[in-house]
C-alpha positions, 0 to 999 in steps of 0.5 A, spaced: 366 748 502 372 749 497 369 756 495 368 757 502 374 756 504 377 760 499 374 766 499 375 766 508 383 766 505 381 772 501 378 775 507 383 774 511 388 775 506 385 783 506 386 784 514 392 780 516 396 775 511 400 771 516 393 768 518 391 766 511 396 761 512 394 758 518 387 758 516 386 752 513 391 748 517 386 749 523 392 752 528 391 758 531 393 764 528 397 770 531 393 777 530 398 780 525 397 789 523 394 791 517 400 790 511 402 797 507 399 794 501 393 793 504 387 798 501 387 805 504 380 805 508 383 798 511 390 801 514 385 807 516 380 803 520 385 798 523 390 802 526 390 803 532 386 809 537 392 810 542 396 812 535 392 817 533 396 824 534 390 828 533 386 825 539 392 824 543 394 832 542 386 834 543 387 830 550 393 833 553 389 840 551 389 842 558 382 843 559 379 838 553 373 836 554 368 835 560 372 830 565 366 828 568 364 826 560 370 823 560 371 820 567 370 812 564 372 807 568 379 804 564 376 797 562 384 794 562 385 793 568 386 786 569 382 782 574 374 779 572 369 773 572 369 768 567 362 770 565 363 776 564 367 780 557 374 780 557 379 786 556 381 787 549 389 788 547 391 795 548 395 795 543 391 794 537 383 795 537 383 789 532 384 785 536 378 779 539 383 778 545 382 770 545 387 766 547 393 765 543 397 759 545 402 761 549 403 769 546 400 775 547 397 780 542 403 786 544 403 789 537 404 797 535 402 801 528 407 798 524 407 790 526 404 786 531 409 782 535 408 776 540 411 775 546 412 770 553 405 772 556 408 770 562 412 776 564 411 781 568 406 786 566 405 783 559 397 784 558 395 777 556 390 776 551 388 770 555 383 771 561 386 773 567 383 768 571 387 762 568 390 758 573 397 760 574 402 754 572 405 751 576 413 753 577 413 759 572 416 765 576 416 772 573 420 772 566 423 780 566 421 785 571 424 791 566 421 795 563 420 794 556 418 798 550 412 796 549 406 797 555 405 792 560 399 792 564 399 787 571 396 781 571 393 778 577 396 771 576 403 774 575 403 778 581 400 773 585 406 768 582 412 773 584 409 775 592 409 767 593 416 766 590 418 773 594 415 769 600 409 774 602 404 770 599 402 762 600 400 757 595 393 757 599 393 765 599 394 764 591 387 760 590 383 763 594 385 770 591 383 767 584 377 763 587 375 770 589 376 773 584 372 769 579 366 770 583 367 777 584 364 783 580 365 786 575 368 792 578 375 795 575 380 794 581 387 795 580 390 788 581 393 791 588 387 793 590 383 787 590 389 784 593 389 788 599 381 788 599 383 780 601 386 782 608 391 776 607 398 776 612 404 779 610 408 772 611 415 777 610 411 781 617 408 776 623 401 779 626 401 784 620 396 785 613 399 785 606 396 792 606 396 797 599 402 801 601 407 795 602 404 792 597 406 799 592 412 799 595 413 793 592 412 793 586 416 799 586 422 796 588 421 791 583 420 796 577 426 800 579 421 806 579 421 810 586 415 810 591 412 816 593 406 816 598 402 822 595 401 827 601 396 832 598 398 838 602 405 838 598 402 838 592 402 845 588 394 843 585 394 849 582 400 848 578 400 841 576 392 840 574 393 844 567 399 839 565 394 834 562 386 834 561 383 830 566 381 824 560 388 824 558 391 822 566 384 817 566 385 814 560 393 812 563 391 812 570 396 817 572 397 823 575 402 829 575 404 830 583 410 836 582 414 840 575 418 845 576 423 848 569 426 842 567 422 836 569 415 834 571 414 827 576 407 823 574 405 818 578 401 812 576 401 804 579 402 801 572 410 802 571 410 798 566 405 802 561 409 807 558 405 809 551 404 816 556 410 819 556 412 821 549 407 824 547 407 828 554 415 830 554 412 833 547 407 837 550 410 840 555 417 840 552 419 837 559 423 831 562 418 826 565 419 822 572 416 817 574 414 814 580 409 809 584 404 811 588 397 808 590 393 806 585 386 808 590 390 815 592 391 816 585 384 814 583 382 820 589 387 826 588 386 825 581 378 828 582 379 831 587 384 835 583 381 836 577 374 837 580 377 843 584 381 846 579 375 846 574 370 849 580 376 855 580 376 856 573 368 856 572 368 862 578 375 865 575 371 866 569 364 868 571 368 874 575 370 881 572 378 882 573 380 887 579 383 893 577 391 892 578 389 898 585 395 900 590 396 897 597 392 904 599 387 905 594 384 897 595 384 899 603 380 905 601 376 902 597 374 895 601 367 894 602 365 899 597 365 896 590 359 895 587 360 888 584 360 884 589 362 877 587 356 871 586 357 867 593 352 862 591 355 861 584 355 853 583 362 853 583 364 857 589 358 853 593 363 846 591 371 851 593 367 851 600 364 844 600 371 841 598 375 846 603 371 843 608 371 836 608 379 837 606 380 841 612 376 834 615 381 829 612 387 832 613 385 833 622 386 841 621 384 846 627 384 852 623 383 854 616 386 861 614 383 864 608 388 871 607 387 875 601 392 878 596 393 883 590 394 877 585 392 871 588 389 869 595 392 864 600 389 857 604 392 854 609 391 850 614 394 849 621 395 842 624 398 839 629 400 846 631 404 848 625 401 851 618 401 848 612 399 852 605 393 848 601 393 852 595 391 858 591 386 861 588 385 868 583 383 874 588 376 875 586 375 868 588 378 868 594 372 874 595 367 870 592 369 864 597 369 869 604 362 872 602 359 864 601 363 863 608 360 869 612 353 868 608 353 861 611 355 864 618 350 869 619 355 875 618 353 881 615 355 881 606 355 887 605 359 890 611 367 889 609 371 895 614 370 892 620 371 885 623 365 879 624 364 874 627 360 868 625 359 860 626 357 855 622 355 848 623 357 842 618 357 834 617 365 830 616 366 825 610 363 820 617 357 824 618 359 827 624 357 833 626 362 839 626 362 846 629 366 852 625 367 859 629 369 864 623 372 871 624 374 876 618 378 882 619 379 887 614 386 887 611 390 891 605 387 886 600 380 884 602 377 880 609 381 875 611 377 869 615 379 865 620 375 858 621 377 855 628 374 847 628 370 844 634 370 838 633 367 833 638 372 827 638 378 832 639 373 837 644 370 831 649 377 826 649 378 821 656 384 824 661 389 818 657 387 821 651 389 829 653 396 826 656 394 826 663 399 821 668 395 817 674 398 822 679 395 828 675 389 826 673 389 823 681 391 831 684 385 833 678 379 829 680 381 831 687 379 838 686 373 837 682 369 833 687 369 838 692 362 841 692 365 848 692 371 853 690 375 856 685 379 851 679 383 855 675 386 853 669 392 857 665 395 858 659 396 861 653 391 860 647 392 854 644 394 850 649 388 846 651 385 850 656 378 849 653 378 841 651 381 841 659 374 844 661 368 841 656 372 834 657 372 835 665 364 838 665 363 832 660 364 828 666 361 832 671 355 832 668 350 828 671 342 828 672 344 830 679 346 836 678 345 843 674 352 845 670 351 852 666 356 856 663 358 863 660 362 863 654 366 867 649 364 864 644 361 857 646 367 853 643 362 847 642 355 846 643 353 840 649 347 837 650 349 835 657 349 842 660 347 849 660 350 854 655 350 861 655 354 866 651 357 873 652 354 878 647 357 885 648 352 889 643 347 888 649 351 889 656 351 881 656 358 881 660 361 875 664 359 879 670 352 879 667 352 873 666 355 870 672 350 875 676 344 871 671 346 864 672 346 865 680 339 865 679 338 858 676 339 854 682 346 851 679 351 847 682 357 848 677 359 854 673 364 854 668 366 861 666 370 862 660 375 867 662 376 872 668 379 878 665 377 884 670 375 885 676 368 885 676 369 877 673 373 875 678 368 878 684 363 874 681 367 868 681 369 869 689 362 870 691 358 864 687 364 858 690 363 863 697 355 861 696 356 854 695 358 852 688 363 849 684 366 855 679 371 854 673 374 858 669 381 861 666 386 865 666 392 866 661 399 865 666 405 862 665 405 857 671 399 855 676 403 859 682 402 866 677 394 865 677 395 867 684 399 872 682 394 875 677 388 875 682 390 879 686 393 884 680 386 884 678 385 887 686 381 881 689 383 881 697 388 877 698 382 872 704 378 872 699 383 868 694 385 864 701 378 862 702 375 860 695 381 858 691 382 850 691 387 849 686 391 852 679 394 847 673 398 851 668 398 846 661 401 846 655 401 842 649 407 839 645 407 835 639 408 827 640 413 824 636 409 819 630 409 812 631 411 810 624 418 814 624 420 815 631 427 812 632 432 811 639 436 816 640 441 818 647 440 823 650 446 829 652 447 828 659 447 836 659 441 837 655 437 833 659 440 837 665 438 844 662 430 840 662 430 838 668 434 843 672 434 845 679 432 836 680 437 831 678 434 825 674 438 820 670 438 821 663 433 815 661 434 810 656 428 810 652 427 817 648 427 817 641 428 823 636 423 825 630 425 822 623 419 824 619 416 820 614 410 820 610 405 819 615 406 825 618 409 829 612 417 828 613 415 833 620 417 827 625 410 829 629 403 827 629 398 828 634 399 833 641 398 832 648 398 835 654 404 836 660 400 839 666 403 843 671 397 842 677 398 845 685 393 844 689 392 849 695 394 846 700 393 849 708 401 851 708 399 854 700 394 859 703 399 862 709 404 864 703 398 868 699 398 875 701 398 882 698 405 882 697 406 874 695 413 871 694 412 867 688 419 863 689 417 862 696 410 860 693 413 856 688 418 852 692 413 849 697 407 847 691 414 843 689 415 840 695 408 838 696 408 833 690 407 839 684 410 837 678 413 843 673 412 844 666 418 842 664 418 836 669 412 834 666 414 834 659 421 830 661 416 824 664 413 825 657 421 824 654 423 818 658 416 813 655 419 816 648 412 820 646 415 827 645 422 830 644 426 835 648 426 840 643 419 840 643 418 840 651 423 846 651 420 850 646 413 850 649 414 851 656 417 857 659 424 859 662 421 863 667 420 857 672 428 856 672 429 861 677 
């Protein structure tokens, strides 16, 4: 037994000599570092990995390696079973991670020293699912000089003690815990997967953001949500190898010539930072954001930008070529970029999904000498997504007009295309493609139809009770003209396909012609314009008068020919819609007749006109009350005197929707039904102002009207209102 015990001493003597003494005495050791006296081969296999400079500098290598080989989860993230292996100490590889008394194992390569397991971020070797003790609290939240990592009980035991958590709350977070599996959660992420109820905040959840937010506040770091369209991906993704920003769960979201802003939710974990300063020769801002988001962006970012640099590479550089020389030559190379390079094929597939995420309308795609340019518009404003090399920007519109049906080989001349994809729901979304050649290359502009934005209820679309009263009005009547006007954009065609949806039932027969089809629906017939073979509006209407239908929808009244067809269809008992680019609903009538429709006629088939614009709704999240200026509010609602109401509120702008204020859009409708007093203004030389002033007194509401109402129940702002709707109605 003696000579087992001495030569135990020996062994340990070789590895840690302070655990030598405590060997025999039956204590528990403290884990100490291998001494300078101790053999070379010893030093070297006990030191630790994250203090090899020559792996740390081969991860910070941009590019190093395979991400997708690298992308393990990071198994020191606290939170686990009890039946299941426990996370070794960071620190020192050495380590068996067994529970040391009170201290944990915080060691660096020169000595390993012990401190309070019961402050924040400390990484215990103790297994995280040990009860919490009763009364401990949090003993430091500054940063320390050593890595941190968060516990699950520490965090639990600094929400109760703020108040948002209850001791209930706690148990049954551990409880859960120990029966989970063994699934690497960030301890804010399981604890926001509880659904428990912010006690700081009735009737609401402890969410992940506020719990984020919090543990900013409590490490002194700034919160940032990551909003992915105001970070430059191309810039900051070859900062670091995704194994490095893995392996210390961080992410860069900004640089620029004097400093680079990463973010990470483990604050408290600061290994990282010297080794990037030195490699970058650029100061480091932290900041903490959401584990999940960081988690997501992260792939997202490096798998986009190892697909642009596969396809960068696999093309041949362009020649630096004048403005002119490139126009000439559009179409005419004859190496044609690969579009269904598996590089390409992911740039498309995750632009388009990202278009989803981020509820774009419209996907620009616009070439230049250099570097080609994508952006998306939403809620009616454009956003830049990233650049990509020129040839790739060639390369992603010939994969795009391959999937559109659109001649590849043909650059000089404008197309048109559609294609037909799925969301990250499974819900199926239509794209509408259209090139144009340009100085550098095709430009392509993809328009999204989607069916939640297309079919939306009347609520939905912004319509008042007495609006949509005066609407239905007019399409329950069983034959007439209903023209809805506006400029593009303005939500003509979500009026009309929400309206049709409604319409058609099993008892009646509803085709339309259109220019393009916007969004296929199965509930009625749909026919589209194709000009290479005649098939105008005109043609159209003539063709489906003979299909027996009893409502039309025509897509535009452009000429006169359009428009007699239209008169004649409501004349032989149909119900016809259509529309027509005017400023208000009284210069629809105006229109008709420019296009040279007798004036009985548009007396006898007109049933109504509505004039809409679409104005941007303030975002719930930010918006604050203001007190309007009695004289600002006058210029809106000029020539009718109305209070100033005390219910408007103003744009901040915050992170959910991007610092803009706004999020979302609505309708304001201006609807002027043909009254019997109406029609006896309309002849051939019309007086819109007369016109004008009698839909007014019948109960018609102006634009700017309309938008006021919108002002007064805090929806929009007076800005927005006077920036879509025209002056003209001033008069």
């Amino acid at each position: 037994m003696v000579i087992q015990q001495r030569a135990l001493l020996r062994a340990l003597s070789d590895c840690c000599p302070s655990r030598a003494g405590v060997a025999l005495s039956g204590a528990q050791p403290v884990c100490d570092a291998v001494p300078d006296s101790a053999p070379a081969h010893r030093r070297a296999a006990a030191k630790p990995a994250d203090h090899r400079p020559a792996r740390r500098q081969a991860e910070l290598a941009p590019g190093a390696g395979d991400w997708r080989k690298n992308a393990q989860p990071d198994r020191r993230l606290l939170g686990g079973s009890r039946t299941h292996r426990r996370p070794r100490c960071p620190a020192n590889p050495r380590c068996p991670g067994r529970r040391l008394n009170q201290f944990a194992c915080s060691g660096n390569s020169r000595s390993h020293r012990t401190s309070n397991a019961v402050t924040l971020g400390v990484y215990s070797c103790s297994s995280p699912n040990d009860e919490l003790p009763q009364g401990a609290r949090m003993a430091a939240l500054a940063p320390s000089s050593q890595d941190r990592w968060l516990d699950l009980n520490d965090v639990l035991r600094e929400l109760v003690t703020e108040g948002y958590l209850s001791q209930d709350d706690t148990e049954t977070a551990l409880t859960q815990r120990r029966s989970a599996v063994n699934i690497p959660l960030h301890p804010l992420e399981f604890l926001a997967s509880q659904q428990f109820d912010d006690l700081k905040r009735p009737g609401k959840k402890l969410d992940l953001e506020t719990l984020t937010a919090w543990l900013a506040k409590a490490s002194g770091q700034p919160y940032m949500r990551i909003d992915p369209l105001k970070i430059n991906v191309a810039a900051v993704t070859p900062l670091m190898s995704y194994a490095f920003a893995q392996r210390h769960k961080i992410l860069a979201v900004a640089v620029d010539r004097e400093s680079v802003t990463i973010a990470s939710a483990q604050p408290y974990v600061r290994s990282w930072e010297a080794d990037l300063a030195h490699v970058l020769k650029l100061q480091i801002k932290r900041v903490v954001a959401n584990p999940t988001d960081i988690q997501r962006m992260a792939m997202e970012f490096f798998r986009l930008a190892k697909s642009v640099s596969g396809a960068n590479a696999s093309e041949q550089k362009m020649s630096n070529m004048g403005n002119f020389e490139q126009l000439l030559k559009l179409g005419a190379s004859d190496q044609e970029p690969d579009a269904n390079d598996a590089h390409i094929v992911n740039i498309v597939d995750w632009l388009f999904q990202y278009a989803f995420q981020q509820r774009a309308s419209d996907i620009h795609i616009e070439p230049r000498r250099e570097q080609g340019t994508v952006r998306f518009r939403i809620d009616g404003v454009l956003h830049n997504v990233y650049q990509f090399p020129a040839q790739v920007i060639m390369a992603i519109v010939s994969r795009l007009k391959s999937l559109g049906r659109m001649n590849v080989a043909e650059k000089r001349k404008p197309q048109d295309g559609r294609v037909k994809t799925t969301t990250p729901e499974n819900r199926e979304v239509e794209l509408r493609l259209s090139t144009l050649p340009t100085a550098f290359g095709e430009k392509m502009v993809m328009r999204i139809f989607d069916p939640e934005v297309l079919l939306k209820d009347f609520d939905q679309l912004g319509f008042s009770s007495d609006d949509l009263r005066r609407w239905q009005e007019m399409t329950r009547q069983p034959n007439g003209i209903i023209l809805v006007t506006g400029p593009t954009g303005s939500g003509k065609t979500t009026t009309l396909y929400t309206t049709l949806k409604k319409l058609a039932t099993s008892e009646v027969n509803l085709c339309t012609i259109e220019d393009p089809i916007e969004m296929v629906e199965p509930a009625f017939n749909q026919m589209q314009v194709q000009h290479n073979i005649d098939l105008s509006f005109a043609a159209g209407v003539r063709a489906l008068m003979r299909q027996d239908p009893d409502i039309i929808m025509i897509g535009e009244i452009r000429d006169l020919e359009t428009a007699e067809m239209a008169i004649q269809a409501a004349l032989t008992g149909h119900l016809v819609l259509s529309t027509l680019h005017t400023n208000d609903a009284p210069s629809a009538i105006s229109r008709m007749l420019e296009l040279g429709v007798p004036h009985y006629l548009l007396k006898a088939t007109i049933l109504g006109v509505m004039a809409q614009r679409l104005v941007r709704t303030l975002c719930p999240h930010c918006k604050a009350p203001i007190n309007l200026n009695e004289t600002d509010w006058q210029t809106l609602t000029r020539p009718w005197q109305a209070p100033v109401p005390p219910g408007a509120h103003q744009a901040v702008g915050c992170v959910e929707c991007r610092d803009t204020g706004y999020r979302g859009r609505a309708g304001v409708y201006e609807i002027m039904v043909m009254s019997d007093n109406i029609k006896a203004l309309i002849s051939a030389d019309l007086d819109l102002t007369a016109m004008r002033r009698q839909a007014f007194k019948e109960g018609t509401r102006s634009l700017r009207l309309s938008g006021a109402q919108k002002v007064s129940a805090g929806l929009t702002t007076l800005e927005e209102v006077l920036r879509v709707t025209p002056q003209s109605e001033q008069r």
